[in-house]
Structure formats: structure tokens, C-alpha cells
N, CA, C and O atoms as a GROMACS GRO file, in nm:
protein
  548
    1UNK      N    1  11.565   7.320   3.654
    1UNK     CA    2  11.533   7.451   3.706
    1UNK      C    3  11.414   7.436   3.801
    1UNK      O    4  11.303   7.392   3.775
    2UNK      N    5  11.456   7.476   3.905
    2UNK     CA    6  11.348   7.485   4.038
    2UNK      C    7  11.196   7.572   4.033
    2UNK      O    8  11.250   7.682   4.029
    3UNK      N    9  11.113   7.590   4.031
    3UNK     CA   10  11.032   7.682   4.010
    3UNK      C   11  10.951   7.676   4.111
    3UNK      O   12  10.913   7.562   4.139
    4UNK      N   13  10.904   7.776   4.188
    4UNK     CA   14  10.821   7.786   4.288
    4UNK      C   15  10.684   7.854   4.263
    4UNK      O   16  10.673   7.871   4.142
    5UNK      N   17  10.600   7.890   4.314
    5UNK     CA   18  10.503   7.949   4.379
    5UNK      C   19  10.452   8.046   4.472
    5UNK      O   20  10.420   8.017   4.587
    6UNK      N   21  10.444   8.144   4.429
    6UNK     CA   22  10.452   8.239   4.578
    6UNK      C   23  10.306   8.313   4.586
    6UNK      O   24  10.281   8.420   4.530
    7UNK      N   25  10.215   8.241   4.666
    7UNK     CA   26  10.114   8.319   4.723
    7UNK      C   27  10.153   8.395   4.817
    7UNK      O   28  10.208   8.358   4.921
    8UNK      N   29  10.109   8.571   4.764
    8UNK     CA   30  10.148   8.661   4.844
    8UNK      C   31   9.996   8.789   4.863
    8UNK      O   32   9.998   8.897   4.805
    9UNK      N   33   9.901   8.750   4.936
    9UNK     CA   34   9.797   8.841   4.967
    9UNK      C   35   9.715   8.748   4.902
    9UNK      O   36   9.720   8.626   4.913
   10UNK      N   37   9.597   8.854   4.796
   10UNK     CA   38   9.530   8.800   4.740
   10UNK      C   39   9.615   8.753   4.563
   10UNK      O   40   9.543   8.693   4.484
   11UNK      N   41   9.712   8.774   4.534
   11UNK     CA   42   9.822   8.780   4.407
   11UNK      C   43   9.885   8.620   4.487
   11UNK      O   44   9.906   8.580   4.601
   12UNK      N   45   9.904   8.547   4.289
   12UNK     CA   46   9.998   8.450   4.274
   12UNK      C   47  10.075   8.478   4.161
   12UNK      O   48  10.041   8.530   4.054
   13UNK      N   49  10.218   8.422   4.211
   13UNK     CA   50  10.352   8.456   4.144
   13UNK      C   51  10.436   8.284   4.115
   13UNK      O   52  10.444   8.183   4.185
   14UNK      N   53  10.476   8.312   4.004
   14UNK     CA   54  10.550   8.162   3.980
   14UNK      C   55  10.681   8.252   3.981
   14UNK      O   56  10.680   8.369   3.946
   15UNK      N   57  10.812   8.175   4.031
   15UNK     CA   58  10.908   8.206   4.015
   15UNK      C   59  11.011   8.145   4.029
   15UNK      O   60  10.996   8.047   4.103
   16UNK      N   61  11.152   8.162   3.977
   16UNK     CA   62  11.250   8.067   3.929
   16UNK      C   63  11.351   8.101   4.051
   16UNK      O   64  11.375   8.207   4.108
   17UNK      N   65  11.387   8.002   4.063
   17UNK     CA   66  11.493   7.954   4.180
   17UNK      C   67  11.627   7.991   4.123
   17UNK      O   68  11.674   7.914   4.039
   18UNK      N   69  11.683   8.080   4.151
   18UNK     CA   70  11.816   8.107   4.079
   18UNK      C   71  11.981   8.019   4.129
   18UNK      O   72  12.083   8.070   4.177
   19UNK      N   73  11.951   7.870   4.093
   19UNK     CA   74  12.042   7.804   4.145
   19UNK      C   75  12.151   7.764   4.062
   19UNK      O   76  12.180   7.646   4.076
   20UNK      N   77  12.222   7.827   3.976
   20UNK     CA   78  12.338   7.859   3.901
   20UNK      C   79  12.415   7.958   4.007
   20UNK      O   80  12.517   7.910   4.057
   21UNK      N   81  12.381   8.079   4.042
   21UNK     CA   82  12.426   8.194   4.110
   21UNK      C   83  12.400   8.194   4.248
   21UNK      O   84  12.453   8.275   4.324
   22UNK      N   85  12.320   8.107   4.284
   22UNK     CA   86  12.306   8.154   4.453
   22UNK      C   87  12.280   8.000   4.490
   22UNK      O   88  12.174   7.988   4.552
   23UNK      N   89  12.348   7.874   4.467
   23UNK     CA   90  12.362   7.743   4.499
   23UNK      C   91  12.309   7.746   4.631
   23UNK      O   92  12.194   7.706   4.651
   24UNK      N   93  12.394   7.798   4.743
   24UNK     CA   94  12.378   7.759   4.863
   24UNK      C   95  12.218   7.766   4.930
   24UNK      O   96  12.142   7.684   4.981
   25UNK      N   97  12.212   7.950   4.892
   25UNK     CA   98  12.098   7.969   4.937
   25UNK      C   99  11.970   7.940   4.870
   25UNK      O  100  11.860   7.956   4.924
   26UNK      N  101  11.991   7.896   4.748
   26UNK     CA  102  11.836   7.824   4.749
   26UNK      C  103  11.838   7.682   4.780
   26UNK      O  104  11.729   7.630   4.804
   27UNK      N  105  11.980   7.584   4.784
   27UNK     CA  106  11.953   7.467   4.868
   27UNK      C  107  11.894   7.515   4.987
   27UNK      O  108  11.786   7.457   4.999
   28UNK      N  109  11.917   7.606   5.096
   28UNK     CA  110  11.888   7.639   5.203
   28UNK      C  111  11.738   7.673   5.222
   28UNK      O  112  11.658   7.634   5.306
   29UNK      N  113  11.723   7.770   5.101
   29UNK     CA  114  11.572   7.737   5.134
   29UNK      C  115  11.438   7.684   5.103
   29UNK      O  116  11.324   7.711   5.140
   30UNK      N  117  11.502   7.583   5.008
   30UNK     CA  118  11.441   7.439   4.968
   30UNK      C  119  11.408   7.375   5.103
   30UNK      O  120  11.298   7.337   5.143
   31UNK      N  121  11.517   7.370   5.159
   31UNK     CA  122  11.474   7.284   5.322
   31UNK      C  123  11.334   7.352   5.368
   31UNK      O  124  11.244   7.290   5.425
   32UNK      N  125  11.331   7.474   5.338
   32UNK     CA  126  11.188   7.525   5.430
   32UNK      C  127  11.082   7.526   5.380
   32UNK      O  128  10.980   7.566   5.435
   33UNK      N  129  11.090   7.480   5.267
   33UNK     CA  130  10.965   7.491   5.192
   33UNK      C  131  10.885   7.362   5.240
   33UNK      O  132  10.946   7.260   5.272
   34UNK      N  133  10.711   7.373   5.245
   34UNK     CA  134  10.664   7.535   5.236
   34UNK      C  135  10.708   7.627   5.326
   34UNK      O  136  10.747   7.595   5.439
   35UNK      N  137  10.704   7.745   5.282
   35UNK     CA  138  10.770   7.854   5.379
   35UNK      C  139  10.593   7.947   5.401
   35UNK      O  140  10.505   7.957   5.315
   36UNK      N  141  10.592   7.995   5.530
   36UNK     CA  142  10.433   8.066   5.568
   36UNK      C  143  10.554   8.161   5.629
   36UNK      O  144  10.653   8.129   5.696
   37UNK      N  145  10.504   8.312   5.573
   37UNK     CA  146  10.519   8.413   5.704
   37UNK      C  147  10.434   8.481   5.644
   37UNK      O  148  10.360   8.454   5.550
   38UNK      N  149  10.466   8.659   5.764
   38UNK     CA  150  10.366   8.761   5.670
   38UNK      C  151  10.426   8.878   5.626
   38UNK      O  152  10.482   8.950   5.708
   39UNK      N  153  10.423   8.905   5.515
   39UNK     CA  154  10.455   9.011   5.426
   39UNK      C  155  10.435   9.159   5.456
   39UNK      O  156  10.324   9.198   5.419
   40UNK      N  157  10.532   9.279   5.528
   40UNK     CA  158  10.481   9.390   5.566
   40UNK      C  159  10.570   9.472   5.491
   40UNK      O  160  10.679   9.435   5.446
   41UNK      N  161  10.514   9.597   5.477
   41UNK     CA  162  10.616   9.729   5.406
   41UNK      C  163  10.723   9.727   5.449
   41UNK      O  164  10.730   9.679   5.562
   42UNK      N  165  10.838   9.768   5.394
   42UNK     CA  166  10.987   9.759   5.439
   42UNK      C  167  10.991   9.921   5.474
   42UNK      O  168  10.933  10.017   5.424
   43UNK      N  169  11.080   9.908   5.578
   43UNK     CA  170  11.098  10.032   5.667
   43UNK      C  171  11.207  10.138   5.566
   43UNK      O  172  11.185  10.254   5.533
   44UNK      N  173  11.317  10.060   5.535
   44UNK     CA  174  11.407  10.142   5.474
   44UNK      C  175  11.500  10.085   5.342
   44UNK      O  176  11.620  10.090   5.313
   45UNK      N  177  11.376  10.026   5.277
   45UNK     CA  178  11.436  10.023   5.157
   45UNK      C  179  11.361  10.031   5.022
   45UNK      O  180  11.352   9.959   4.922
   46UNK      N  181  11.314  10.144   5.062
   46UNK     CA  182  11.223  10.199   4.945
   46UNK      C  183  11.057  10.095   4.875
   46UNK      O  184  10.960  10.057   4.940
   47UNK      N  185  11.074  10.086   4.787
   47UNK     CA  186  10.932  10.012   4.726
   47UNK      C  187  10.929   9.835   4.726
   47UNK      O  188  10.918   9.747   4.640
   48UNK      N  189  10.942   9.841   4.835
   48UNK     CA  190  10.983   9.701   4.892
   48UNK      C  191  10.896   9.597   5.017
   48UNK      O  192  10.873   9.636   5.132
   49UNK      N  193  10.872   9.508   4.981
   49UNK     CA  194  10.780   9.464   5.130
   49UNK      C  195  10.901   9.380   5.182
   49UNK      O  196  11.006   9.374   5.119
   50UNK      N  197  10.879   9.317   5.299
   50UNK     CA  198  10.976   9.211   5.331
   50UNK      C  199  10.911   9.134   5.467
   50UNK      O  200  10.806   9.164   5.525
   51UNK      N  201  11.010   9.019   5.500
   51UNK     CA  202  11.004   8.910   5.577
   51UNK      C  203  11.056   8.930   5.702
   51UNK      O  204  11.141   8.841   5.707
   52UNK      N  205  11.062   8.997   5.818
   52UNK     CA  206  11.157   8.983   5.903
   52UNK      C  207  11.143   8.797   5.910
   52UNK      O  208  11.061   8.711   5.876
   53UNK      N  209  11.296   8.804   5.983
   53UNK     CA  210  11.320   8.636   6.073
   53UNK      C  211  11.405   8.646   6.185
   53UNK      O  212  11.454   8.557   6.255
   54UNK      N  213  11.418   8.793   6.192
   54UNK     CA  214  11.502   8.784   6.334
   54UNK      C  215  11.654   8.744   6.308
   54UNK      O  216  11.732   8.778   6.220
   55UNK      N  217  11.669   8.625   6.464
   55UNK     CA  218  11.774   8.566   6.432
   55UNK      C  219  11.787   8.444   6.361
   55UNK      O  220  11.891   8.378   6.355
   56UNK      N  221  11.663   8.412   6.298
   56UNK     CA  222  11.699   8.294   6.238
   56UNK      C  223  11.788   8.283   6.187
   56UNK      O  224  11.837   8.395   6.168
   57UNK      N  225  11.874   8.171   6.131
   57UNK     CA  226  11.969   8.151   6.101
   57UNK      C  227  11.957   8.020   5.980
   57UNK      O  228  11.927   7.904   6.006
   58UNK      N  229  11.992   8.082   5.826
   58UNK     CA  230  12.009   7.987   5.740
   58UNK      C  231  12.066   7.890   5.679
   58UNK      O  232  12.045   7.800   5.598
   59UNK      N  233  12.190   7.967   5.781
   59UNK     CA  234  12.328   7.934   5.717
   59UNK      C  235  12.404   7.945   5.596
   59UNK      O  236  12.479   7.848   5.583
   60UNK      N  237  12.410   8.006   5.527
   60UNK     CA  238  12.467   8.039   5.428
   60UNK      C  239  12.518   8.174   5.440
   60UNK      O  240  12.456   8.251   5.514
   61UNK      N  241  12.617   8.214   5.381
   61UNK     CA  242  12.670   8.375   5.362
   61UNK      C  243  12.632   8.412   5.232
   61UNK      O  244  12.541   8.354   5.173
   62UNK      N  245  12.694   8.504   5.184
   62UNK     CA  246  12.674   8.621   5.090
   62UNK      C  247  12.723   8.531   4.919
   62UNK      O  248  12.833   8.483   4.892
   63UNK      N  249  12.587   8.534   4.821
   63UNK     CA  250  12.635   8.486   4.729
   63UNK      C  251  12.546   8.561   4.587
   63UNK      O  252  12.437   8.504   4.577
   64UNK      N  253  12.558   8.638   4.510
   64UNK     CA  254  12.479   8.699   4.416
   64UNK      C  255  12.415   8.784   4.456
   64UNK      O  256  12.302   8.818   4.421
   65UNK      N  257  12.513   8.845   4.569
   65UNK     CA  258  12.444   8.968   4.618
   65UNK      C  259  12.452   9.125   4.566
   65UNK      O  260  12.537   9.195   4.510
   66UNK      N  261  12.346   9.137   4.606
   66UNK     CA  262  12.336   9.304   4.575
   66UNK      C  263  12.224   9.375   4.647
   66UNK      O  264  12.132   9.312   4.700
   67UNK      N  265  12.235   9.523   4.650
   67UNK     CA  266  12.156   9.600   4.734
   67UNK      C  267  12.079   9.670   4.642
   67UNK      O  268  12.035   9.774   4.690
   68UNK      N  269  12.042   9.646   4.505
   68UNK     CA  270  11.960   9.718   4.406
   68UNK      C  271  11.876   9.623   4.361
   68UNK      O  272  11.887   9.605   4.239
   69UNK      N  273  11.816   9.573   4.400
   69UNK     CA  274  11.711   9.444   4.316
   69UNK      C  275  11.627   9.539   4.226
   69UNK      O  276  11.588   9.650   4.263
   70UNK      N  277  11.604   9.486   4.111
   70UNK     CA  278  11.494   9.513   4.025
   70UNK      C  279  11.344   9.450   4.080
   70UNK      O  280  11.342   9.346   4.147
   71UNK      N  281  11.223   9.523   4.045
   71UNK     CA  282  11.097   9.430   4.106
   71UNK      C  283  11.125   9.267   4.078
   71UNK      O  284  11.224   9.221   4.022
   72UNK      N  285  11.062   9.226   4.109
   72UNK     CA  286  11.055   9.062   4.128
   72UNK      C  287  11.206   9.011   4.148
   72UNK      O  288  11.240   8.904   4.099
   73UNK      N  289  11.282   9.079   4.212
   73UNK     CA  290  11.456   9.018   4.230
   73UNK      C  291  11.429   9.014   4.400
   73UNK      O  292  11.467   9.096   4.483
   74UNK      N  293  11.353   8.892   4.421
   74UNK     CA  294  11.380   8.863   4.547
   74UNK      C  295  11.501   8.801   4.593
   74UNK      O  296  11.554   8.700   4.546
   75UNK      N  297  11.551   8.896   4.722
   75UNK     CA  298  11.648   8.896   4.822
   75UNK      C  299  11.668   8.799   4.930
   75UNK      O  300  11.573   8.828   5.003
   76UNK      N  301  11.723   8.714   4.981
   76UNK     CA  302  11.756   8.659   5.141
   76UNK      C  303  11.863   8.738   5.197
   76UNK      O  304  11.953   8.756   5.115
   77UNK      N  305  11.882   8.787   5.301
   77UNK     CA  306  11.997   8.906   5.366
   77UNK      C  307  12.020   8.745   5.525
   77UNK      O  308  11.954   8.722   5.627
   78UNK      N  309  12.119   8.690   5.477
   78UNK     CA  310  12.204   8.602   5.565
   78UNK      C  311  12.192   8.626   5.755
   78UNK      O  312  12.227   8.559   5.851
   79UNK      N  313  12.127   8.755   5.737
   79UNK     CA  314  12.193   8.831   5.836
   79UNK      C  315  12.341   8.899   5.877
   79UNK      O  316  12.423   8.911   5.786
   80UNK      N  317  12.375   8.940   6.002
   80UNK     CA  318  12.476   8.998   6.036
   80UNK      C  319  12.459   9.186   6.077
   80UNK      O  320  12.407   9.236   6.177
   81UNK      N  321  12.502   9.234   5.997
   81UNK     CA  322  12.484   9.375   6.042
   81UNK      C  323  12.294   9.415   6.113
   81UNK      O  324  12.241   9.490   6.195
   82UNK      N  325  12.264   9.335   6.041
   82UNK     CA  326  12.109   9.351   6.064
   82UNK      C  327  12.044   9.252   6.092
   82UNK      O  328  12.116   9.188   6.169
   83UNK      N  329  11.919   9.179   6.071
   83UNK     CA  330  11.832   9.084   6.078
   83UNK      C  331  11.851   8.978   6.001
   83UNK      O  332  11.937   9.023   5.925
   84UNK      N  333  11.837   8.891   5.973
   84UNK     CA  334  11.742   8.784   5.825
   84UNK      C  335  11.656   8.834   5.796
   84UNK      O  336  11.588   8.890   5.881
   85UNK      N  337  11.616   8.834   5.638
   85UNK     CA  338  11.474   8.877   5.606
   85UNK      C  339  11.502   8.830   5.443
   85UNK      O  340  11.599   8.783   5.384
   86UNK      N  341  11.373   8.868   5.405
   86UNK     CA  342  11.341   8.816   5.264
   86UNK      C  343  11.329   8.975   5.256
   86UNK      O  344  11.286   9.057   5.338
   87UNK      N  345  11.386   8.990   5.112
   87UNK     CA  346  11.318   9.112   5.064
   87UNK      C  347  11.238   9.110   4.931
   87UNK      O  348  11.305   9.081   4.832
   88UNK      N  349  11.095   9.137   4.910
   88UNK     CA  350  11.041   9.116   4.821
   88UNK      C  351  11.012   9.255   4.707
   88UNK      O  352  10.894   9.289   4.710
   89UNK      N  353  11.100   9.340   4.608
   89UNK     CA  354  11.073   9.434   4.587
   89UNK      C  355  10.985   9.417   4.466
   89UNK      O  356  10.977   9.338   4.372
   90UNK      N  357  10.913   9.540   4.515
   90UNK     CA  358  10.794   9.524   4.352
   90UNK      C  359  10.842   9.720   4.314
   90UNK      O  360  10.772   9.782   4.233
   91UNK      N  361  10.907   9.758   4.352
   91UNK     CA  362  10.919   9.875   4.312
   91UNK      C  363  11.099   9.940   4.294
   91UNK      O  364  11.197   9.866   4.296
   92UNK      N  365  11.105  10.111   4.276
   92UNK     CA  366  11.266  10.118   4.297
   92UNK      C  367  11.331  10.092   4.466
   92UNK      O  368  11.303  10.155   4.569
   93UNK      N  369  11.409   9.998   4.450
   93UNK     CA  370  11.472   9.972   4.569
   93UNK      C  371  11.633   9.998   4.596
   93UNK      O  372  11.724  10.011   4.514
   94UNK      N  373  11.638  10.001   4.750
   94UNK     CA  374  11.757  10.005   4.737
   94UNK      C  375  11.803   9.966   4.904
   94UNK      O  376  11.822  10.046   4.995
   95UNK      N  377  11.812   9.831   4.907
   95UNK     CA  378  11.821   9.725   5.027
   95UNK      C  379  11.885   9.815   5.148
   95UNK      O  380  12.005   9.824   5.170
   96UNK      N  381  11.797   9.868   5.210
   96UNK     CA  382  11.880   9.901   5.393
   96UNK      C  383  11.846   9.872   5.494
   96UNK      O  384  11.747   9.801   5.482
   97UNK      N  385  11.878   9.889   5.617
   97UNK     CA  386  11.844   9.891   5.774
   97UNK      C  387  11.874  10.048   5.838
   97UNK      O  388  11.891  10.162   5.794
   98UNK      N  389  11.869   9.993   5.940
   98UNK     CA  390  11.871  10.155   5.997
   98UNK      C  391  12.034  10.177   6.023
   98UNK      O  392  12.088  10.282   6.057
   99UNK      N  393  12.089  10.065   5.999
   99UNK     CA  394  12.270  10.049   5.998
   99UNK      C  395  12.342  10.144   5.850
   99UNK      O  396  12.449  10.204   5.841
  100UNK      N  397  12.238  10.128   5.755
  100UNK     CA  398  12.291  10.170   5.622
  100UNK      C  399  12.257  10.063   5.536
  100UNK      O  400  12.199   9.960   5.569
  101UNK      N  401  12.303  10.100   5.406
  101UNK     CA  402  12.308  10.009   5.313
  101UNK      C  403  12.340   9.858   5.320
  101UNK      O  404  12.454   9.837   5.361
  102UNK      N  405  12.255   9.724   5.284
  102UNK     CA  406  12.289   9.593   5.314
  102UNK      C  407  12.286   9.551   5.132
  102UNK      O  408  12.258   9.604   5.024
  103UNK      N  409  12.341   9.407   5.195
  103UNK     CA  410  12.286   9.357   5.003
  103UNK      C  411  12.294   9.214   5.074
  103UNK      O  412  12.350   9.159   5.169
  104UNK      N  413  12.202   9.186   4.966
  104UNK     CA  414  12.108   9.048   4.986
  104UNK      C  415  12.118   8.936   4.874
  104UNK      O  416  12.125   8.970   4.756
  105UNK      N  417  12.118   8.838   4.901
  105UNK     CA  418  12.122   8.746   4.835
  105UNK      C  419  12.053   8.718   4.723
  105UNK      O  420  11.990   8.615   4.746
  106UNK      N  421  12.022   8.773   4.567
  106UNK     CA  422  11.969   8.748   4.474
  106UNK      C  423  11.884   8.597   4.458
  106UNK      O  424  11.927   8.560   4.349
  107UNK      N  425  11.807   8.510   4.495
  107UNK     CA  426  11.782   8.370   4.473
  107UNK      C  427  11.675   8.306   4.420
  107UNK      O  428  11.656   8.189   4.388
  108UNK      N  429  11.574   8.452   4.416
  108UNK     CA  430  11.463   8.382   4.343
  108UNK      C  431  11.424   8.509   4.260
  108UNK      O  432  11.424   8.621   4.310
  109UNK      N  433  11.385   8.478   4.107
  109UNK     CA  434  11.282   8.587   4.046
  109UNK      C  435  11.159   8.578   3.963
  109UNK      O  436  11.144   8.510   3.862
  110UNK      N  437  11.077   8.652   4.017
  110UNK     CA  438  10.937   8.635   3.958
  110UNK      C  439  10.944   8.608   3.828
  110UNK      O  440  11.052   8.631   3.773
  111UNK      N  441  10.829   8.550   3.745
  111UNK     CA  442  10.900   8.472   3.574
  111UNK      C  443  10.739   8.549   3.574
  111UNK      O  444  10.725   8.660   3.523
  112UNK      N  445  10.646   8.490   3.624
  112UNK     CA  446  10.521   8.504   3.594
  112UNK      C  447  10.432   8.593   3.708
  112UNK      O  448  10.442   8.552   3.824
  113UNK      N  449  10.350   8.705   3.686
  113UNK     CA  450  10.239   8.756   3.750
  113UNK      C  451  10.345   8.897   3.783
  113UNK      O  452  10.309   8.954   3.886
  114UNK      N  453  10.438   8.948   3.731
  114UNK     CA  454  10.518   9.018   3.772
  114UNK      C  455  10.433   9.156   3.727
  114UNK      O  456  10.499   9.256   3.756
  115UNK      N  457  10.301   9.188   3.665
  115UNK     CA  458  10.201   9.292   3.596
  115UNK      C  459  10.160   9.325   3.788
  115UNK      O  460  10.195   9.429   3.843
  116UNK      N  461  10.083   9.213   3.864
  116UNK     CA  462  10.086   9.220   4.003
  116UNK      C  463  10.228   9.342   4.075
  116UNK      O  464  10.183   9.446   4.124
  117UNK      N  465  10.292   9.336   4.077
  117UNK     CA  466  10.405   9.363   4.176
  117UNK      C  467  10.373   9.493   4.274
  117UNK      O  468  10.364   9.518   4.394
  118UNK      N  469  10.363   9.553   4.163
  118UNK     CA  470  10.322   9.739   4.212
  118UNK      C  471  10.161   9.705   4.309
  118UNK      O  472  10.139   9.712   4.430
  119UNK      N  473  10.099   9.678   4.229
  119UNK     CA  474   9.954   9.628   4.337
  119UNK      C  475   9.948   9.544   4.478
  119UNK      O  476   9.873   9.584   4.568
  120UNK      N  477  10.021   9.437   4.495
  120UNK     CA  478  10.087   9.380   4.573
  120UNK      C  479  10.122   9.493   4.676
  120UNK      O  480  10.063   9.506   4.783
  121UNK      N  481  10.222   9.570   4.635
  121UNK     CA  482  10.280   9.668   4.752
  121UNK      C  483  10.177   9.764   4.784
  121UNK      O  484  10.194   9.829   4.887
  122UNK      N  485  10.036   9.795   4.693
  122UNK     CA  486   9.976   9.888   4.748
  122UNK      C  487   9.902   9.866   4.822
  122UNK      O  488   9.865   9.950   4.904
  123UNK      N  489   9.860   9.750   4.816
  123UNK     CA  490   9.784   9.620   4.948
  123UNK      C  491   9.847   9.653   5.061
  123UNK      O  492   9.792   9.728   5.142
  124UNK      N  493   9.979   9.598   5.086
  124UNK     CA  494  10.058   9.617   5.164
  124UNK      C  495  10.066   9.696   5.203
  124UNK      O  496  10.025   9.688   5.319
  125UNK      N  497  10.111   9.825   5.170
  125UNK     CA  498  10.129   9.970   5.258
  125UNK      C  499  10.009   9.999   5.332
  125UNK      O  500  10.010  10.037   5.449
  126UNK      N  501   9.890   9.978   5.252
  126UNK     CA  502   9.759  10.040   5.290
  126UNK      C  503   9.647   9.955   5.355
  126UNK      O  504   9.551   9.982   5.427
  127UNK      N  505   9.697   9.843   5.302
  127UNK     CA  506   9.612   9.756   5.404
  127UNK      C  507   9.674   9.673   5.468
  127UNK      O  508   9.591   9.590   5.506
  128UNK      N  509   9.797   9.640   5.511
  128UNK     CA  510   9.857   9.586   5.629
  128UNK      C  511   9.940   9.443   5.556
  128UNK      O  512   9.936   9.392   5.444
  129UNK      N  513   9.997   9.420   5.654
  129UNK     CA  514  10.070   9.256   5.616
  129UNK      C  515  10.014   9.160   5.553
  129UNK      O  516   9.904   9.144   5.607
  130UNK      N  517  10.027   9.091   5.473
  130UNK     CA  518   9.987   8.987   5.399
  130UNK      C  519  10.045   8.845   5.450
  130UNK      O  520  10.160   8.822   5.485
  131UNK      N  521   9.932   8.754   5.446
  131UNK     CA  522  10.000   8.634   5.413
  131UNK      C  523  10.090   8.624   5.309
  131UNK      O  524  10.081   8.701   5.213
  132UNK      N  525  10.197   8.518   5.315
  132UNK     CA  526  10.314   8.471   5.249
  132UNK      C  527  10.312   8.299   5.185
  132UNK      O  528  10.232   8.232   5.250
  133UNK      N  529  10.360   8.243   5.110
  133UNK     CA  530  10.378   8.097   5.076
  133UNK      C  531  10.420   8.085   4.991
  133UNK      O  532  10.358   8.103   4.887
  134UNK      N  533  10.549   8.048   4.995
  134UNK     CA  534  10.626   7.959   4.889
  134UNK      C  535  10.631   7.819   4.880
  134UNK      O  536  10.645   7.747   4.979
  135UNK      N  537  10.615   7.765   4.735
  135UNK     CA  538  10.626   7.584   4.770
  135UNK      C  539  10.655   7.578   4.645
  135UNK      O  540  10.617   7.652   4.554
  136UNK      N  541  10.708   7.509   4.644
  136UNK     CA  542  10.746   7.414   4.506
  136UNK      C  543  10.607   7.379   4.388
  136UNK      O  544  10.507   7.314   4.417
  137UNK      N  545  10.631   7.431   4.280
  137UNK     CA  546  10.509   7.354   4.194
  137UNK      C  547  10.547   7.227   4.121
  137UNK      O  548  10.463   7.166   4.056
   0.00000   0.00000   0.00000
């Protein structure tokens, strides 16, 4: 079992690589690790921060997806109708764009510091983007 690390602001999160259910995409983003971006409020999907990436491209499609994550049920969205992005929810969510409803790749979930989540997002809303980092522990 894979377990990562996710410095996100001034909050650290350990969390499990869900590679039973979403194989591809956490091989995929094993390759990037460490991963640096920055963490901003999500526009339209409720209590949620996220990653834009544009067009990056991960390669992988749709695997343990869903558009309802529970807090710490971080998302990868493949792209297509919309962007790439990570979605990191610490609150009730419910994965969209300005297209409508998306669903995202289930692949990683917080195990530890998940008491953080709600605080995390209030950083975020109110005081702006956060640094990001995932790596392997």
C-alpha cells in the first residue's frame, strides 16, 4: 500500500493511494511525484479546493469515479468536458464545471490529519491559494 504525504498550506495529511480501484491513475501519478502546485477554492463544486492543470494530460480515463467525494476523497478529473484538476474536498461536495456535473477519479484518501480538512478550506477561501506537495513517505 502506497502512502503519501500531502503538505497543503500550513496542514500535513498522510494519505493512502487507492491502487486496488484506480490502478491506472495512481500509477500515473506516481510518475509525478513530487507533485508542487497551488491549492485555490473550487468555483463550482461546493466545499472543495482544487488543482487546475489545464491541458495537461495524464493519460488515463475514468476509473472509480464519482462526482460526490466525501472530505478527504481526493479526485483526478482525466479531463475532457472540462480541464484536469485535482479535486481536494474537505467539505459537502459535489464535483462540477461550468459544463455541469463531472466525476473524478477517486485515487487517493486522507487516513491521517483529516480533523484539519474544514480548516484547510477556511485558509483557502479567506486567505488565498496555498502551496501544494505530494511525495511519497
Amino acid at each position: 500500500m502506497t502512502m503519501l504525504r500531502i503538505t497543503a498550506g500550513p496542514f500535513v495529511f498522510t494519505a493512502r493511494m487507492e491502487e486496488e480501484n484506480a490502478p491506472e491513475t495512481c500509477a500515473a501519478f506516481s510518475k509525478l511525484l513530487p507533485f508542487r502546485n497551488k491549492l485555490i477554492q473550487a468555483r463550482w463544486s461546493g466545499e472543495s479546493d482544487w488543482i487546475p492543470l489545464g491541458d495537461f494530460q495524464v493519460g488515463v480515463g475514468f476509473e472509480n469515479h464519482t462526482s460526490h467525494p466525501s472530505p478527504g476523497e481526493i479526485l483526478l478529473y482525466p479531463g475532457g468536458y472540462s480541464e484536469t484538476e485535482i479535486l481536494f474536498p474537505y467539505g459537502a461536495t459535489c464535483f462540477a464545471s461550468k459544463l455541469g456535473q463531472l466525476a473524478g477519479n477517486h485515487f487517493l484518501t486522507i487516513v491521517e490529519g483529516r480533523e484539519n480538512l474544514r480548516e484547510l478550506g477556511r485558509v483557502v477561501l479567506w486567505e488565498g491559494a496555498q502551496d501544494i506537495l505530494f511525495e511519497k513517505l
